[in-house]
N, C-alpha and C positions, 0 to 999 in steps of 0.2 A: 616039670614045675621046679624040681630041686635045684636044673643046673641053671633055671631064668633067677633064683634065689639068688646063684653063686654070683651068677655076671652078676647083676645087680649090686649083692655085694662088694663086688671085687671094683667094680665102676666107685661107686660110693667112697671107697676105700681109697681109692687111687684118684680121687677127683681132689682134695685138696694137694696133693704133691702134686700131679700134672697141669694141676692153671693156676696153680701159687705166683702170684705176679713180686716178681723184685722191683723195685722203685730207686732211681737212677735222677738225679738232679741236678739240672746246669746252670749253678747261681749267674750267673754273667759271660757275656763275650768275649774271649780275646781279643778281639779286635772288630770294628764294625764300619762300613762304609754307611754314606750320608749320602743320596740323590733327591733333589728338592725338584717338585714338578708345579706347575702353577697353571690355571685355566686361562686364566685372562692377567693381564698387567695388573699388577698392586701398588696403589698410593699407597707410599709410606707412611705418607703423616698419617691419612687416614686409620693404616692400621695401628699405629701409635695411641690416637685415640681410642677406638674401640677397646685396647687392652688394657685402657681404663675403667670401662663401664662392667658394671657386675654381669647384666643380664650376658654381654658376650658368649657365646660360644665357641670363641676360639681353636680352643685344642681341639673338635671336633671338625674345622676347617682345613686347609691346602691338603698336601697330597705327599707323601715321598716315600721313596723304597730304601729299606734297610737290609744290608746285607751282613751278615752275622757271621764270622768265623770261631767254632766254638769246638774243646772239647769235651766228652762225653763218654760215659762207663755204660757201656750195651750190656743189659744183662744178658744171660743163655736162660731160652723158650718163653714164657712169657715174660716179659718186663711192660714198666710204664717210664719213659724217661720226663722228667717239667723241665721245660724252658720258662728261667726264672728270669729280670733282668730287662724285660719287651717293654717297649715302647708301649707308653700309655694310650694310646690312639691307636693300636693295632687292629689293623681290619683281618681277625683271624681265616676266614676262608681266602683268605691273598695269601697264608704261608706256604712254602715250596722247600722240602727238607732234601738238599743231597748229598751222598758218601756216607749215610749209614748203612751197611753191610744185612740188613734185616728186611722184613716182610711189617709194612707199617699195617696196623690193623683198621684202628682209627683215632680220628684227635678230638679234641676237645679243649675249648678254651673258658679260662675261670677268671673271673674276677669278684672275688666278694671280698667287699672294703673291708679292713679294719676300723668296729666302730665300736663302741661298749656296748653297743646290741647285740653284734653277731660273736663279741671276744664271749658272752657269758653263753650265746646260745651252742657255740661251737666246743664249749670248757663243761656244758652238761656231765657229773659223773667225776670233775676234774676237783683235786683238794686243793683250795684257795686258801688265801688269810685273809682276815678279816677286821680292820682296823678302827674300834668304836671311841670317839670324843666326849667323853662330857660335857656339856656346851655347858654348864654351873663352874664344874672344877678344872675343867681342861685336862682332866687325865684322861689316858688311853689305854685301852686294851684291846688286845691283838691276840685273836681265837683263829683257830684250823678251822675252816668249812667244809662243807662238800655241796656242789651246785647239782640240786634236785630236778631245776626247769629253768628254763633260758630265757629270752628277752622278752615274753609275753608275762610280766611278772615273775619275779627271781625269786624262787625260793631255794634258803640254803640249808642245809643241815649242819649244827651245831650242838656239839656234846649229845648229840639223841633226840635233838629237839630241831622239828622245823619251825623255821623264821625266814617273813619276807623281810625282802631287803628296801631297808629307806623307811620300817617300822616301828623302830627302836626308840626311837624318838631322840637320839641321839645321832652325830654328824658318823659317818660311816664313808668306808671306802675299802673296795676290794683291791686286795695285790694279789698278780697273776706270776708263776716265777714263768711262764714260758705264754708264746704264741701258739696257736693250734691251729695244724694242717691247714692250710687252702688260705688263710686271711693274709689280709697284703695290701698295698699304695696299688701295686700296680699286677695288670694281667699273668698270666700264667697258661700257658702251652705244653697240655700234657699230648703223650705219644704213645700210644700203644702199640707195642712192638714183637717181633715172635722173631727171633735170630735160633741158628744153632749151636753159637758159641760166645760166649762173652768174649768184652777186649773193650780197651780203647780206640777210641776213633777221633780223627779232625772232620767235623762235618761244617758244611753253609748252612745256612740258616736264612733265606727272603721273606719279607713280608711288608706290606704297604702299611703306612700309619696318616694319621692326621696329625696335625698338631705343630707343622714344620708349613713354613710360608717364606719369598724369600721375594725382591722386590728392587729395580733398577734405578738408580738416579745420577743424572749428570750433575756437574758445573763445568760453562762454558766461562774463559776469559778471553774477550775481544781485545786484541791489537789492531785501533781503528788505524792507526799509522801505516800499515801494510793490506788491510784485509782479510785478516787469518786470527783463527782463535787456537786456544788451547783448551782440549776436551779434556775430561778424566771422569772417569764413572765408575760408580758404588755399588757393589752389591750387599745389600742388609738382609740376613739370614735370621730371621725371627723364629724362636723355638718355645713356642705355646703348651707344651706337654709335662707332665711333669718328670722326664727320663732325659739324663744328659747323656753324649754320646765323649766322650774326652780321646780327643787326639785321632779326630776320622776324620780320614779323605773327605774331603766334602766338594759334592759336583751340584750343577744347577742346569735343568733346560728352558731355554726360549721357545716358546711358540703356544698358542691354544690345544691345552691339552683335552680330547674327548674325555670328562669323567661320568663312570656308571653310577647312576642315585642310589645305587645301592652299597655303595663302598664307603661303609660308617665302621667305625670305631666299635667292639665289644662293649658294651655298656656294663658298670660295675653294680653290683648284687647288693645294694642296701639296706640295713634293718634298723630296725627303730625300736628303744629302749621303753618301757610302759609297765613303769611299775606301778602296783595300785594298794594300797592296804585297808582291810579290810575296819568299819568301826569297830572302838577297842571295847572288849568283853562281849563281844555275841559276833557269831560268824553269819549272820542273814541279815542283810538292811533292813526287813521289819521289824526285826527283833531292834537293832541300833534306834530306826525311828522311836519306835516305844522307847525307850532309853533318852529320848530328846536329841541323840548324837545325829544331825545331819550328815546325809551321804557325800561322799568325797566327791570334791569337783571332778569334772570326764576334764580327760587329758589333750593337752592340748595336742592340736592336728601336727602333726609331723611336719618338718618343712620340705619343698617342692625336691624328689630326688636333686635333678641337677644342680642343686645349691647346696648339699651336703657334702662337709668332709672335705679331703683333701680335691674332689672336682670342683667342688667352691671354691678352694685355692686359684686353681690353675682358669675357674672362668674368671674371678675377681682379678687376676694377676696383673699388676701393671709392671711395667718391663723392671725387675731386680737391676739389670747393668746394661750398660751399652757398650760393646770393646769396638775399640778402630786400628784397623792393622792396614798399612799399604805398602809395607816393606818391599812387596813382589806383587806381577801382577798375574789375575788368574787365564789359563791358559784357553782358550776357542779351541771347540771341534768339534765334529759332525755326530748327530746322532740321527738316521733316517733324514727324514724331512725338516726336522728342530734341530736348535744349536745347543750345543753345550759345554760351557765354562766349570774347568777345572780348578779348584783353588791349587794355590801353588806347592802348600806343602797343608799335611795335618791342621788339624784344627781340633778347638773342643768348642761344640755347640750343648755349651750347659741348658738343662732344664729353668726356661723361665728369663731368657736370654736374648738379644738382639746384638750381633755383632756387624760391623761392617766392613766389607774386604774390597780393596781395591782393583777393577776387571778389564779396566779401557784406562790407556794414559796416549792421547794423539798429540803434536804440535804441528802447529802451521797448518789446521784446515782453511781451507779457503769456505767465504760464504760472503753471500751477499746481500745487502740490506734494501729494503723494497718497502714504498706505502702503498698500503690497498685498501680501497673503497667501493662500496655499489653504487650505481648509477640509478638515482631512485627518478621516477616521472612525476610526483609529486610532491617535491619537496623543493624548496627553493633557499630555504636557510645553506647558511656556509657550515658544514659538519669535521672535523679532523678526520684523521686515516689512520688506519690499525698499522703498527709495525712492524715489521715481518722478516725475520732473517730464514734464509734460505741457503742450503747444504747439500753439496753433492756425494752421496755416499760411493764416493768411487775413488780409488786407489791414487789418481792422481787428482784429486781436489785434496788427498789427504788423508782419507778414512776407507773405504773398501772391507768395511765389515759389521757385520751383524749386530745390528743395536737393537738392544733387547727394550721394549717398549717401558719408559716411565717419563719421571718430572725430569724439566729442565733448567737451572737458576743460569741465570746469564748475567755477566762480573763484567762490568767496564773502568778504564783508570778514571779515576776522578778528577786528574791534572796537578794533585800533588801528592803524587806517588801510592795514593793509596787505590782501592778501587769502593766500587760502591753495586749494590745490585740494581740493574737495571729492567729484569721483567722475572717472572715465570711461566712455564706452559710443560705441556704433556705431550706425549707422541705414542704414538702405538709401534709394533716390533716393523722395524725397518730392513728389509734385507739390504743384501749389496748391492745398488743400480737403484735403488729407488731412493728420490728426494723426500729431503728432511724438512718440514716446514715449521717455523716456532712464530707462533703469535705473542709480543710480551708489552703489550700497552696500546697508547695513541700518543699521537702526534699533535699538540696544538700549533705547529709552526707548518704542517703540511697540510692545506685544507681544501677541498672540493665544493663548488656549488652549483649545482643541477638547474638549467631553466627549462622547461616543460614549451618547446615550440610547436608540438602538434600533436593532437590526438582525437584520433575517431576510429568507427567501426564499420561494418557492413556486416551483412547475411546474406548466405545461399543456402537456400535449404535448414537443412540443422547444422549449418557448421558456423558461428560468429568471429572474425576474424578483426583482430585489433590490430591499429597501425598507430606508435608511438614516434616521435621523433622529437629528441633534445640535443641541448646542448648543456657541456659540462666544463666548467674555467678548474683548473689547480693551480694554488697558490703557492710556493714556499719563500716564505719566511727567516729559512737558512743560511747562512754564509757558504753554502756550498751545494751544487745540483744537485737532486735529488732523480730517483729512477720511482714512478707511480705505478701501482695496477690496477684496471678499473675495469668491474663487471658489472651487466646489466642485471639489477635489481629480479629481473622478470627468465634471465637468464635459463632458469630450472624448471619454466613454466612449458606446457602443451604447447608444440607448434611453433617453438620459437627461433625466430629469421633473422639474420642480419640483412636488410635491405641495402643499407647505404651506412657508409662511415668515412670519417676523414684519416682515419689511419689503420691500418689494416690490421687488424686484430688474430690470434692463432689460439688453439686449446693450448691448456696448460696440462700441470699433473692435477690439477683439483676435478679435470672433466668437462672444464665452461670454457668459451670462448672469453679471453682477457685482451684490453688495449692496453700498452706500455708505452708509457708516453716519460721523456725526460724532462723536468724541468728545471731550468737554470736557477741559480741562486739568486733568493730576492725577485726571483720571475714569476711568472706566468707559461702556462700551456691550455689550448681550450682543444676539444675532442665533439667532434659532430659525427651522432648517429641515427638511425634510425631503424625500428624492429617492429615484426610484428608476430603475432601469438594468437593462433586457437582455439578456439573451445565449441 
């Protein structure tokens, strides 16, 4: 029994010096790389808009990996090291810590805002000052407190005496001379760690954040004089979070990226301020009612977390700056199956930011200009044709590279040297070898009109079998031939045949069989076919 005393003792004894933890702090990065990842293609404008509207959620949206080069004082046996500094959007079980020399125990990640709820609840114990106005005489006085209970009703102690706060009946205001432990704008990555020896180290630091969105846009300018335009295309780097990155590598990948629904951001810890004072001279509301003193209005309901505080900020935030740099352009190259564009030197992607970097500069693409129409069996009105430039994504029409999916403005001269915009359209991620197609308007000088020369049907059994057969005139208008594309309306329907046609028709890249008929300027072209379809 005496020597289960001793251990016991001797354990007790030795238990605060053997798991006394040292606490090790990494205010910021040395240096930090930027990889911006995207699901699907992002309208600019669109999201230009959204980071207007309040309710947005922004910084809790896109995707990217941060890479941290950082150094750090390991303590010897236990320690806890904070990585201070993270991205506000950080998806804590995404971090990956390597080249620390130690046995990680476990982590933890914190985020409790600084609010004046949680500065009093967390200051519990802590000697404030206390600064009282006379709202008569406007003097002031300025007492030592001591904070007895924290944001559920503050009470302070003052000369011996407790007093709630906001009672006084005077204007009042606590000054704190420091912050306390754990409160902060942004998360916090602690580490607990068991080394044999202290030191310095360079360690990395990975972890996925939200909050970074980044997004492609052309402008084309047509040379109709030869054929050929000149491309140039934008990458806008949108930084939704409230943490800048200054002077990081910053890379971007093309392609649909798989994201897991469960890769959300650390949610920050917020408290709410509720002070109440009780009626003056009786401490029980029936005692006050007998008094005639009515009871104090119930406080009003707290507002919705995600609207408080600095996350209000960053969802309210409409873009602070827009920076445009095209000095260089940024570099292509492979990542697995997606592409990926290097900027060409450093950057700083500040919090609250939308820059835009120049990625694609091509001259002399070749492309070619096409109307296209369906071929309806019901309609006999004259209707214009949609406009359609078309691009061959290959080395010798000019381009031969990875066009990362966005908008497209299209610039033509307007014949006294200036230019004027001629359409817009969208495109989704184009590899090399596959055609570019931009829809940017209609045509009132190119026009088609369908006449309906036959149609009926049969049955066998349960199969009903349609047989259409028209005729289609194209007009233009133009001082100069134009090249037509004309698919049947019924095209994508069950069953569907070309029987008969006056000009032999082929698939395109859309998937449907097209007629390409030329028509001269100021001419005419007519097209006779006939199909029939299923069901």
């Amino acid at each position: 029994m005496r020597r289960l005393l001793a251990i016991t003792t001797a354990l007790t004894l030795l238990a605060p010096s053997a798991w006394a933890q040292t606490e090790s702090v990494s205010a910021r990065p040395d240096k930090a790389t930027v990889v911006i990842y995207r699901d699907q293609p992002v309208d600019t404008v669109d999201l230009m808009e959204r980071s207007r509207q309040s309710w947005s959620r922004l910084d809790r949206e896109g995707l990217a990996l941060i890479i941290e080069t950082r150094t750090v004082d390991l303590p010897a046996g236990e320690g806890v090291i904070r990585f201070r500094g993270l991205a506000t959007g950080v998806v804590p079980q995404s971090a990956v810590l390597e080249g620390l020399p130690a046995h990680v125990v476990e982590r933890n990640a914190d985020f409790d805002l600084l609010t004046p709820a949680a500065l009093m609840e967390k200051s519990a114990g802590e000697v404030v000052r206390v600064v009282r106005t006379n709202p008569a005489t406007g003097e002031q006085v300025e007492k030592a407190a001591v904070i007895r209970s924290g944001a559920q009703g503050t009470v302070l102690e003052i000369d011996g005496r407790f007093e709630a706060l906001d009672c006084s009946g005077q204007t009042e205001r606590v000054i704190f001379d420091r912050i306390p432990e754990g409160l902060g704008d942004q998360p916090v990555l602690s580490v607990r760690t068991r080394a044999e020896r202290a030191g310095r180290h360079t360690v990395t630091l990975a972890y996925l954040t939200t909050g970074l969105q980044w997004s492609a846009d052309y402008v084309a300018r047509l040379d109709p004089t030869d054929g050929t335009l000149d491309l140039t295309g934008w990458l806008t780097l949108a930084n939704f979070g409230g943490t800048g990155f200054p002077d990081a590598p910053v890379q971007v990948v093309a392609g649909t990226l798989r994201k897991d629904g469960g890769t959300v951001p650390v949610e920050p810890l917020i408290r709410y301020q509720q002070n109440e004072c009780w009626p003056q001279g009786t401490t029980t509301l029936g005692s006050g009612e007998s008094y005639g003193i009515p009871p104090p209005p119930p406080p009003a309901p707290p507002p919705p977390p995600m609207m408080a505080g600095p996350v209000a900020e960053m969802a309210r935030m409409a873009v602070d700056e827009i920076v445009v740099t095209g000095s260089r352009v940024a570099r292509q190259g492979e990542l697995g199956d997606y592409k990926i564009y290097t900027l060409p030197e450093p950057t700083t992607v500040a919090a609250r930011q939308t820059k835009q970097v120049r990625f694609l500069e091509r001259e002399g693409v070749a492309y070619q200009r096409v109307y296209r129409a369906n071929v309806l069996n019901d309609d006999d009105e004259s209707r214009s044709t949609a406009i359609v430039m078309k691009l061959r994504n290959e080395e010798a029409a000019g381009l031969g590279v990875a066009l990362p999916g966005g908008s497209v403005a299209v610039m033509q001269p307007d014949g006294a040297g200036g230019v004027l915009l001629a359409g817009q359209d969208r495109f989704v991620d184009k590899g090399v070898g596959l055609p570019v197609r931009l829809s940017f308007g209609e045509s009132p000088d190119v026009r088609v009109q369908t006449r309906l020369v036959k149609s009926d049907s049969s049955t066998r059994g349960a199969v009903t079998t349609e047989r259409t057969e028209v005729e289609a005139t194209i007009t233009n208008a133009r001082s100069e031939p134009v090249t037509v594309e004309l698919v049947a309306d019924e095209a994508m329907s069950r069953g569907f045949r070309i029987r008969s046609q006056s000009i032999r028709s082929r698939i395109d890249d859309t998937g449907y069989p097209v007629w390409t008929l030329s028509v001269p300027a100021n001419g005419a072209a007519t097209l006779k076919a006939a199909w029939t379809t299923t069901d």
